[in-house]
C-alpha positions in Angstrom: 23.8 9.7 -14.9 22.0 6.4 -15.0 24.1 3.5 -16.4 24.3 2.2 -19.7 23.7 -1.2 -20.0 26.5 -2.8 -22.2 25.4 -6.1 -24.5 27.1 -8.2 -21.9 24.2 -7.1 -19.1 21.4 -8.1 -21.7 22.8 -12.0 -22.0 21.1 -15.0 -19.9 23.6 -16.0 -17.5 22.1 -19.3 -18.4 23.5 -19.6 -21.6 27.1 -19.6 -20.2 27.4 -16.0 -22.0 29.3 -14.3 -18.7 32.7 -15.0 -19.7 35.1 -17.7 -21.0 34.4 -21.0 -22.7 30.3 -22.1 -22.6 30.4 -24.4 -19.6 28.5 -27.7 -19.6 25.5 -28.3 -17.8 23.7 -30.7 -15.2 20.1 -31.8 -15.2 19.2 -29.5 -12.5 20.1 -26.6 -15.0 23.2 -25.9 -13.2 27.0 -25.6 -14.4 29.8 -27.7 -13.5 32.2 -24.6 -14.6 35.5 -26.5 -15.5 35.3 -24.8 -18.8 35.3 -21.1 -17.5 38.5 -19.2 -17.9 37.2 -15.9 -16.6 39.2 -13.7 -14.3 38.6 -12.8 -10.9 35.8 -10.1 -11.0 36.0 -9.8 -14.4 32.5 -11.2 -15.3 29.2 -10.1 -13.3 26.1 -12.2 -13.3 23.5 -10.5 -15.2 20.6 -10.3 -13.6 16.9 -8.8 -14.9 14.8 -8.0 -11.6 11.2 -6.9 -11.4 9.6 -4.2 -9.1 6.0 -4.2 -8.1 5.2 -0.2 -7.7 6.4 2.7 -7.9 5.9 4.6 -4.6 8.6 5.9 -2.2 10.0 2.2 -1.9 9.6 1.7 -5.8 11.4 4.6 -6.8 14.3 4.6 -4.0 15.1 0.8 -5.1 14.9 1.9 -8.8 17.3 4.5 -8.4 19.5 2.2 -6.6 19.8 -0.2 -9.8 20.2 2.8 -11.8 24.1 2.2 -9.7 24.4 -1.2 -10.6 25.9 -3.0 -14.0 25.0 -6.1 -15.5 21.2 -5.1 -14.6 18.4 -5.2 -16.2 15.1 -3.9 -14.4 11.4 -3.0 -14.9 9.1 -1.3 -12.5 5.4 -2.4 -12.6 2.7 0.3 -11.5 -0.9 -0.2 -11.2 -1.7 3.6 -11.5 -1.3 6.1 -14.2 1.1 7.6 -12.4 4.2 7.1 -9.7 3.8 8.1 -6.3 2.0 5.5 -5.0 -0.4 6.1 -1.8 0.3 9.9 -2.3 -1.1 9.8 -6.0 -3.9 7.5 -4.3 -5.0 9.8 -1.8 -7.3 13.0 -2.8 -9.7 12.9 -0.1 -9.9 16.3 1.7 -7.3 17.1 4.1 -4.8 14.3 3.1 -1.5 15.2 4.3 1.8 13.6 5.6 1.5 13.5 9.3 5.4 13.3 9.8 7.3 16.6 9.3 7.6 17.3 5.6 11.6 17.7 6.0 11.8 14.1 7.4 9.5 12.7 4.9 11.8 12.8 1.8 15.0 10.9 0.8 18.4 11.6 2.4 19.9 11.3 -1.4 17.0 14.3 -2.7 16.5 17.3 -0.5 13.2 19.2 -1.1 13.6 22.8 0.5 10.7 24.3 -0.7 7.6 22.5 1.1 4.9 24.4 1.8 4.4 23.8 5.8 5.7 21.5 8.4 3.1 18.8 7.1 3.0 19.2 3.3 -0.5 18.1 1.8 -0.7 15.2 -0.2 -0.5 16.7 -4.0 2.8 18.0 -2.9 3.8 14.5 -1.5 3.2 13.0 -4.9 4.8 16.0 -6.6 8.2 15.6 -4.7 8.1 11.4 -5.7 7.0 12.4 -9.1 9.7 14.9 -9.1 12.5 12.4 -8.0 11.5 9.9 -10.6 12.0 12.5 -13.3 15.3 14.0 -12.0 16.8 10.4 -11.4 15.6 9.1 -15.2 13.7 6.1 -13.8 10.6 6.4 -15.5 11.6 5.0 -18.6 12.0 1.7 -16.8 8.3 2.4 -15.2 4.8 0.6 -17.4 2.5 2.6 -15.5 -1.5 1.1 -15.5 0.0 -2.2 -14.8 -0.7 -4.4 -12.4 1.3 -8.1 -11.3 -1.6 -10.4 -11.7 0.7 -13.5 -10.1 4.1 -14.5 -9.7 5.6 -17.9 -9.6 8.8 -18.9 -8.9 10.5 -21.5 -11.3 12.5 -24.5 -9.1 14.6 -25.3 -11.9 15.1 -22.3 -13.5 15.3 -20.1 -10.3 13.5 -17.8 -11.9 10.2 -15.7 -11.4 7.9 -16.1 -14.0 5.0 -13.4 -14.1 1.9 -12.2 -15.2 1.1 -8.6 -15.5 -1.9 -6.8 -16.9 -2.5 -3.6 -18.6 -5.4 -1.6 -17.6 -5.6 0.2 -21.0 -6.4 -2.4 -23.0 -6.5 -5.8 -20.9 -4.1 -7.4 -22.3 -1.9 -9.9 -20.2 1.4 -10.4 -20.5 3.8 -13.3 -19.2 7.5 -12.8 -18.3 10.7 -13.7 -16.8 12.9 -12.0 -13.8 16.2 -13.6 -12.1 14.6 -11.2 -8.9 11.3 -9.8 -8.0 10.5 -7.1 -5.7 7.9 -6.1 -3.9 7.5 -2.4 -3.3 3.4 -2.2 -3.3 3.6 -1.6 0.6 0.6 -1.7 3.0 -1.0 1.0 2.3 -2.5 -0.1 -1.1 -5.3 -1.6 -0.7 -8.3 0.1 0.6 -11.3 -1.7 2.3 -14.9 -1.1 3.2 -15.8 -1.4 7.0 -17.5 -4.5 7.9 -20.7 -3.3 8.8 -23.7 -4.7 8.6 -25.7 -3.1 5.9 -23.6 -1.0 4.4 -24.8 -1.8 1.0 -28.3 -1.0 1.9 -27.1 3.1 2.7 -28.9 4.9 -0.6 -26.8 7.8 -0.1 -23.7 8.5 -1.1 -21.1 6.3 0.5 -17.3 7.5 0.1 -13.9 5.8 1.1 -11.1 8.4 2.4 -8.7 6.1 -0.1 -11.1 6.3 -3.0 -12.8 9.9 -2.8 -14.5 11.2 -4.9 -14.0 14.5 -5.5 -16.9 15.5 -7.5 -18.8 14.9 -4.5 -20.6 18.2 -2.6 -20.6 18.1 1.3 -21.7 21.3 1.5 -25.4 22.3 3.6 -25.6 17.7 4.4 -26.1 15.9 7.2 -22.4 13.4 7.1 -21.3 10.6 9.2 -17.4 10.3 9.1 -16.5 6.4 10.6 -13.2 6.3 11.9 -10.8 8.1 14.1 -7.5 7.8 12.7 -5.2 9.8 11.3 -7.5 10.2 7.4 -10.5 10.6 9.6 -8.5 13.2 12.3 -7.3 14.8 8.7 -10.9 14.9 6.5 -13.8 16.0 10.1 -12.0 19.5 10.0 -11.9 20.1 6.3 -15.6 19.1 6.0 -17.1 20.7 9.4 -17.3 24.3 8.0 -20.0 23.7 5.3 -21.6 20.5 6.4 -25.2 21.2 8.3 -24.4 18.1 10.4 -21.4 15.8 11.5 -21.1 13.0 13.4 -17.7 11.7 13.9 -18.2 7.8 15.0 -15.3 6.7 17.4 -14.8 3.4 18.1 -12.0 3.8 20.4 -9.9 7.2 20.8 -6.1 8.0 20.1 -3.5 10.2 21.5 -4.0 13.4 19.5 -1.5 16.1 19.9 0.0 19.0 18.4 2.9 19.5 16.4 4.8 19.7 19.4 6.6 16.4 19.2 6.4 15.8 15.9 9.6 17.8 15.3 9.9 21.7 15.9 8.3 23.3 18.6 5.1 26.0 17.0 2.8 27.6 18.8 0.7 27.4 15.9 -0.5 24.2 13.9 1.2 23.7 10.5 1.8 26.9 10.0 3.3 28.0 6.2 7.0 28.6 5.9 8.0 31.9 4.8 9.8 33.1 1.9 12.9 34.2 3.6 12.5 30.5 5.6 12.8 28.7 2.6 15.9 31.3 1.0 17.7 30.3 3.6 16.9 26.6 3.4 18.4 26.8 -0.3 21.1 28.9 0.4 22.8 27.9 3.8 23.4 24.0 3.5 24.9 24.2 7.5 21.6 25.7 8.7 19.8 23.7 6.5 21.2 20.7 7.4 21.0 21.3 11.3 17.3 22.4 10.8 16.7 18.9 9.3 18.8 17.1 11.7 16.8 18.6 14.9 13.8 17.0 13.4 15.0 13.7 12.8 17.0 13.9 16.0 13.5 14.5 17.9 11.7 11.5 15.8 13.9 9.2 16.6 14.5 10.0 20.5 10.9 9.7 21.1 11.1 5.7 20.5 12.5 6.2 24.1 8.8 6.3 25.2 7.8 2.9 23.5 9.3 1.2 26.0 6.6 0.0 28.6 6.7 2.0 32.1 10.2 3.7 31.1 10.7 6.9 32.5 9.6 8.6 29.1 7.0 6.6 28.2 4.8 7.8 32.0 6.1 11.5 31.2 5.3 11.1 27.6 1.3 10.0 28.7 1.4 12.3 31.0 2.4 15.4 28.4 -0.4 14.4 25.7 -2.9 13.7 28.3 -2.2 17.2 29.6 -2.3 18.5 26.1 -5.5 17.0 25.0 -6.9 18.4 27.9 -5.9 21.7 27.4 -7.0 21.5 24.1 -11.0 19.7 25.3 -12.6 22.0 26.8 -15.7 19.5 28.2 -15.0 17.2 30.9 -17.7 14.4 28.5 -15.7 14.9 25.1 -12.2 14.3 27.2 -13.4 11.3 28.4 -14.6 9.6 25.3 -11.4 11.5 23.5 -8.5 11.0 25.4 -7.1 7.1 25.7 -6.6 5.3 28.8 -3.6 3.1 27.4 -0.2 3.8 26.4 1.2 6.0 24.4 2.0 4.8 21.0 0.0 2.0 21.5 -1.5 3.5 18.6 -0.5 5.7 16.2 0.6 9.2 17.3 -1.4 11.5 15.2 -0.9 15.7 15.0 -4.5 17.2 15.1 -5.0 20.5 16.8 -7.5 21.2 14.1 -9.5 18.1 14.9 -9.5 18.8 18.7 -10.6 22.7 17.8 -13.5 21.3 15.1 -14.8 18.4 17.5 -16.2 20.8 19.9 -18.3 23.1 17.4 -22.1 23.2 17.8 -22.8 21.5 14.5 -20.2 18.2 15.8 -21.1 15.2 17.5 -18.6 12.4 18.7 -20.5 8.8 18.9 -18.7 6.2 21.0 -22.0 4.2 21.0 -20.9 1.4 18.5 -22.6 0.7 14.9 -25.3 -1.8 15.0 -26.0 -1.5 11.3 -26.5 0.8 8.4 -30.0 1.2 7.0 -30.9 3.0 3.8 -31.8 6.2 5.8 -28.8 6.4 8.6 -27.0 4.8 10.7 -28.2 2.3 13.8 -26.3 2.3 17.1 -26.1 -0.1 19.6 -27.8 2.0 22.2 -30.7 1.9 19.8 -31.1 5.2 18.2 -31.3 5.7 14.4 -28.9 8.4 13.0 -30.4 10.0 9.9 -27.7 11.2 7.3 -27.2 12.1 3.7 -23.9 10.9 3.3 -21.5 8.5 5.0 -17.7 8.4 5.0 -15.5 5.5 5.7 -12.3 6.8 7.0 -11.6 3.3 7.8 -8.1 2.7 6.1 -6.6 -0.5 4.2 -5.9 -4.0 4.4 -3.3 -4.5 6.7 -3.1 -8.5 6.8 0.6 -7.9 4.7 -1.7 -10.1 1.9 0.5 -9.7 -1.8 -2.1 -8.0 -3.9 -1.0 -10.7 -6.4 -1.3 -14.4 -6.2 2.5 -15.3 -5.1 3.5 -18.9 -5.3 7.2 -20.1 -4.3 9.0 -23.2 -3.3 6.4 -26.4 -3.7 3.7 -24.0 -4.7 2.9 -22.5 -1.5 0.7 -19.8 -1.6 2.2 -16.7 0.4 -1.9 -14.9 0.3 -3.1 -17.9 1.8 -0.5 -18.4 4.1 -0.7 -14.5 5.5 -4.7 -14.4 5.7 -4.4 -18.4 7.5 -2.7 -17.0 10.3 -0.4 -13.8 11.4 2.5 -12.8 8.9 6.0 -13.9 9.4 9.0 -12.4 7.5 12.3 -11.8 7.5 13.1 -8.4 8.9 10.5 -7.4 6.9 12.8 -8.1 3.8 12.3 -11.7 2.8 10.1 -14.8 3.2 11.4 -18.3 3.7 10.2 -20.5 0.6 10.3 -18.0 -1.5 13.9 -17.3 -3.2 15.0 -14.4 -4.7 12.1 -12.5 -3.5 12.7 -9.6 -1.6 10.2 -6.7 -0.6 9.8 -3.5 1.5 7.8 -2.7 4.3 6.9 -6.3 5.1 5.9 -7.6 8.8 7.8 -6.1 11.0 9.4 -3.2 9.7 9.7 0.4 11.4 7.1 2.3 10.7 6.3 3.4 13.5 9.3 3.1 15.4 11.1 7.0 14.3 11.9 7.9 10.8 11.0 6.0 8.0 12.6 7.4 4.8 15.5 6.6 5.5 14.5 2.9 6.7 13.3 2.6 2.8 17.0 3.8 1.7 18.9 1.3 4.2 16.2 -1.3 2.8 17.1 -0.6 -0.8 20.7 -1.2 0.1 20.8 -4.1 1.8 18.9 -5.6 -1.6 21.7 -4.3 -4.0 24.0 -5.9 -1.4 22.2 -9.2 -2.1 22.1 -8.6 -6.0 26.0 -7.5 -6.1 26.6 -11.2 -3.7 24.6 -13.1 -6.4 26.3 -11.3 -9.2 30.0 -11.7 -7.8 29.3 -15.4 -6.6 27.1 -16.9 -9.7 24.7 -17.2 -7.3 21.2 -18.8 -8.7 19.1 -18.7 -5.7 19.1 -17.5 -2.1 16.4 -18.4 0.2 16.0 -17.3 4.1 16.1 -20.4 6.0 12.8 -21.4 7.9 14.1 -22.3 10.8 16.1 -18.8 11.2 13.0 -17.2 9.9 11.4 -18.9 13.2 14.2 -17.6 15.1 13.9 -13.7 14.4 10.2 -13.9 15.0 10.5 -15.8 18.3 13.0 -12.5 19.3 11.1 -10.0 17.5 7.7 -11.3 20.3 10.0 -11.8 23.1 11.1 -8.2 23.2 7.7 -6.5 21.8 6.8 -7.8 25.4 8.4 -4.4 26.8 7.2 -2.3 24.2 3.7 -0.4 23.8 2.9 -2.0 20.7 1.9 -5.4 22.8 -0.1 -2.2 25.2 -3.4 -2.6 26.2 -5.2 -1.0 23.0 -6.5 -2.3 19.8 -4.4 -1.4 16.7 -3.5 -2.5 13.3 -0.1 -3.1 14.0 -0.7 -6.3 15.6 -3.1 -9.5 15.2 -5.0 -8.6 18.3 -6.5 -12.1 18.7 -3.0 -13.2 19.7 -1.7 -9.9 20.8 0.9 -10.8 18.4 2.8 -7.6 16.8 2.9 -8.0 12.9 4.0 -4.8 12.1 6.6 -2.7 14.1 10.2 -3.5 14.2 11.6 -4.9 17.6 13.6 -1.9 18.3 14.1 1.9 17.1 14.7 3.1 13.4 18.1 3.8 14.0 18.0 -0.2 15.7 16.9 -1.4 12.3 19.3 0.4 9.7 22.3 -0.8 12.3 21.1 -4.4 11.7 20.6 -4.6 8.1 23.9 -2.4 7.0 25.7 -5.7 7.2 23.7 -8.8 5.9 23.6 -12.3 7.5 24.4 -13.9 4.7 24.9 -17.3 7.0 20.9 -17.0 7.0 20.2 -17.9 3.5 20.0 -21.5 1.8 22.5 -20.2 -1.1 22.4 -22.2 -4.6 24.8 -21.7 -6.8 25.0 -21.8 -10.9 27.9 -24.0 -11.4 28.5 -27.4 -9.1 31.2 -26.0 -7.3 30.8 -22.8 -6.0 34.3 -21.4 -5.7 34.4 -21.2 -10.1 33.2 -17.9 -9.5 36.6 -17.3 -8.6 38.1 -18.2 -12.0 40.8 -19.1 -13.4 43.4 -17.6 -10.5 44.2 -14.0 -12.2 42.4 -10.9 -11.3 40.9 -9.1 -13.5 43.4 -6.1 -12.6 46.1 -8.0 -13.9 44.1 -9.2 -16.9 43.5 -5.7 -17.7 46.8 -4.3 -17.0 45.7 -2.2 -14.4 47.9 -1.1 -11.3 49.3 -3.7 -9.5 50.0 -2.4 -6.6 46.8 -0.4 -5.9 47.3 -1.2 -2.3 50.3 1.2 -1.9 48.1 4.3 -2.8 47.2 5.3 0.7 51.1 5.4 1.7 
């Protein structure tokens, strides 16, 4: 059951409300705390954070606070409804391309997905699902955007802007914490090519379909080979007259072998007695989900440049691919010629089976420009279509969809889009206090599974929160200089890992060859690190001038409350 905030958790803490006598103040808003006469861990920092969205890392952190007392929280959504990306995405095909019994939280078991990689509606459904059952959504203002957030250098606090789509209206408020949960995979982008404006048919966007839109008996250009394009070409082949699949460069495309439980068919549906037995044996259950995991996260084994597994690993797809390409052309312009997991790993049997059909063509030739009629390539030939779709993905540059302003004004979008982004093990920014946010630079996503990365995430936050809380902490801030530090590491060892590899790839500014998006190591590598925060690495600012008061007035608050004194004999 969620916690019930009591009338202490709704006070400002700067008000001297938390316990004892009102202390006095200093000019810089802080308290000198002579006057407190709390006990030890008897009085909690309130503390009222703020969450931008409400997709898996939205919800998990919400239900986390759900935990906590002397909190206050709201959860900002842009959309009408939680979910995030999976409410986003209705283009055809859309599916999770992880196993559907990995992609879920540890805390809220699903067992009755509808295949190995459950489509997208039933994504949403299960996040939708764990909002309701956890009682969150009453904290959630859906169709409600952060226009800008600003962090106050006296108050330490955040003071935002959000807007309602509804009716327009803008609203300004306060948060002790802000959160940033919006992800990566948010904002969706036209292709810069030249001309694309000038197309005067119809033009869709994977992450912004239209579904009223008929396919059926046209000539269609799909631009982009990853995993929405490998997901849409074979949901639109059947009943298109035409389609050409425009490849700029090609990815490892494999099976469902290695993406969790061996099949000797793609995706196929569990059964009925399958999914009895999921419910009703918990030992099976829990072994079934543990083999998947426990293949996810071996495979980071072949990440590591010209280890043993990464040349069997190339050499496995490459022979799959080619047992699935039947023409010795198509294998060249389809199968890569760098390393694996340079790029993202994408299941597609589906794809490889559609690509080859009479009415398919795969252009490598590159785009020139788009013209009302078609599509120009390079090697000069005009491609004459009816429709055009840009499975081209999102804005990647790690860019806050929000202006975000913190210590002496600096601008974190300008920063990110002035040169590659630097964070804190992907979970805070130097300069910018109290801010914390999920899926940042340099986070595992594509280093094994990812849930649970979002979970260990989530609680290395509250661990932060229940610090400030227990301490009267007002701000804490990742020093720059350590900042530099983990970045420096995180480059040096990306050195011996694919990601650096030879292709080109959004996980990585590839100007530099810099890697902005993977964790330095495996999944498991990353929960290990953040279980127990470096608390040394933050610039800490406390509420009253010295920063033992929090430690009041020498009693504990077990001895205040007449509680068992001598707890610590219990385990005799």
């Amino acid at each position: 059951m969620p916690h019930q905030e009591s009338q202490e958790a709704q006070t400002d803490p700067r008000n001297g409300s938390w316990g004892g006598d009102a202390p006095t103040t200093t000019e810089n808003g802080r308290s000198s705390g002579y006057g407190d006469h709390h006990s030890y861990d008897s009085s909690r920092r309130p503390l009222h954070v703020v969450i931008a969205g409400a997709g898996p890392s939205g919800i998990a952190m919400a239900i986390e606070l759900m935990n906590l007392s002397h909190i206050t929280f709201e959860v900002f959504e842009k959309n009408p409804e939680v979910g995030g990306t999976w409410f986003e995405n209705k283009y055809l095909g859309a599916a999770c391309d992880v196993a559907s019994h990995a992609y879920q939280y540890t805390f809220a078991s699903n067992h009755d997905w509808s295949s190995h990689f459950a489509p997208a509606p039933e994504i949403f459904q299960y996040f939708k699902g764990v909002a309701e059952r956890f009682k969150i959504l009453e904290h959630i203002r859906l169709n409600t955007r952060i226009v800008s957030a600003t962090f106050d250098e006296i108050s330490s606090r955040w003071q935002l802007c959000v807007s309602n789509a509804d009716d327009g209206m803008q609203t300004e408020l306060q948060a002790d914490i802000f959160i940033n949960a919006t992800g990566i995979l948010n904002k969706w982008k036209w292709p810069d090519i030249a001309g694309l404006q000038n197309f005067k048919g119809p033009k869709l966007h994977t992450a912004n379909w239209d579904t009223s839109w008929d396919w059926h008996g046209k000539r269609v250009a799909v631009i982009g080979s990853g995993a929405t394009g490998i997901q849409v070409v074979p949901k639109l082949q059947p009943k298109v007259k035409s389609l050409e699949v425009y490849v700029r460069s090609p990815t490892y495309i494999l099976p469902s072998v290695g993406f969790g439980v061996e099949s000797s068919t793609f995706n196929e549906p569990y059964t009925k007695e399958e999914k009895e037995r999921f419910h009703n044996d918990k030992k099976y259950y829990r072994e079934f989900r543990k083999a998947i995991e426990q293949q996810m996260n071996e495979n980071f084994a072949a990440s590591i440049q010209n280890s043993a597994a990464q040349i069997e690993g190339r050499q496995w797809a490459e022979n799959m691919m080619r047992k699935s390409i039947k023409s010795e052309e198509l294998q060249k312009k389809l199968i890569p010629k760098w390393e694996l997991g340079c790029r993202r790993l994408t299941p597609g049997k589906p794809y490889l089976d559609v690509v080859q059909r009479e009415n398919v063509e795969i252009v490598t030739s590159h785009i020139d420009k788009i013209v009302e009629g078609g599509i120009k390539t390079v090697d000069g030939r005009t491609h004459h279509l009816d429709a055009i779709v840009c499975a081209t993905g999102f804005d990647t540059s790690f860019t806050p969809a929000f202006e975000l302003h913190g210590l002496k004004n600096q601008n974190l979008r300008m920063m990110w889009s002035q040169s590659p982004a630097e964070a804190y093990m992907g979970l805070a920014v130097s300069g910018f206090p109290n801010y914390w946010t999920f899926l940042g630079p340099n986070t595992p996503i594509a280093n094994g599974s990812l849930i649970p990365c979002i979970e260990w995430s989530a609680k290395y936050i509250v661990q932060a929160l229940k610090k400030m809380q227990a301490e009267q902490i007002k701000s804490m801030n990742i020093k720059k200089n350590i900042q530099d530090a983990f970045n420096e590491y995180t480059q040096a060892v990306h050195k011996d890992l694919v990601w650096t590899g030879s292709c080109r790839s959004w996980y990585k500014d590839n100007a530099s060859n810099k890697v902005t998006a993977v964790w330095p190591g495996s999944s498991i590598h990353f929960m290990d690190v953040v279980k127990t925060p470096r608390w040394e690495d933050y610039e800490i600012e406390y509420m009253n001038q010295n920063p033992f008061m929090f430690m009041g007035n020498g009693i504990s608050a077990r001895e205040h409350n007449k509680e068992d004194l001598t707890y610590y004999l219990n385990g005799i």
